[in-house]
N, C-alpha and C positions, 0 to 999 in steps of 0.2 A: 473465644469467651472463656474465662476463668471466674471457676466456680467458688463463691466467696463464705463464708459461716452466717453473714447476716441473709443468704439468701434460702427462701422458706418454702421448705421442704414437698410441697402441692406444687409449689410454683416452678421448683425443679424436677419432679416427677414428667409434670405437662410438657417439659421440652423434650424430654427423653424418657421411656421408661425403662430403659435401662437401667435408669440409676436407684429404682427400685428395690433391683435385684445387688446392687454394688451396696445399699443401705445397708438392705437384711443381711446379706452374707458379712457384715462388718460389724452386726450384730442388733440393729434395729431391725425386729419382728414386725412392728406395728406401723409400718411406712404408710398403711390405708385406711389407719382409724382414724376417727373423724378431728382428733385432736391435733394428732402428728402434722397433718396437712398443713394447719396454721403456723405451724412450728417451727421455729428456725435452722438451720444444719447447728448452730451454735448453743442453743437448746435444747433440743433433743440430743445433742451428743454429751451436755452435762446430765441431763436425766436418765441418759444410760450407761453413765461414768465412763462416758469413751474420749479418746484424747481426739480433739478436733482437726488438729492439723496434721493426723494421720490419717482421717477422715477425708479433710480434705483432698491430700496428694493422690489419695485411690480415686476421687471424683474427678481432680483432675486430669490423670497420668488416662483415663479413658474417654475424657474429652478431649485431650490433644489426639489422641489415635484416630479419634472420628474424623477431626479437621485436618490430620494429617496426607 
């Protein structure tokens, strides 16, 4: 599975909560407010001025490791 920007952030939490911890450390604090959850990866990484498809290869690069 490859994790995309349009996919929203509660709904990627629930597969894994790993990616939790890959969010915050990346610099989203607030992965568990009631807002974030609705939020897109694509979204929330413009509202916290972070570059998404840096975002993304971290959510990926530990989602290949899992199905590796």
């Amino acid at each position: 599975m490859t994790i995309s920007k349009d996919m929203v952030i509660g709904d990627l939490i629930a597969l894994d909560q790993n990616f939790a911890a890959i969010l915050m450390a990346s610099g989203m604090g607030c992965v568990g407010c009631p807002s974030a959850q609705g939020e897109t990866l694509e979204e929330a990484a413009f509202v916290h001025g972070m570059n998404v498809e840096d975002l993304l290869a971290r959510l990926n690069e530990y989602q290949a490791t899992k199905e590796a």
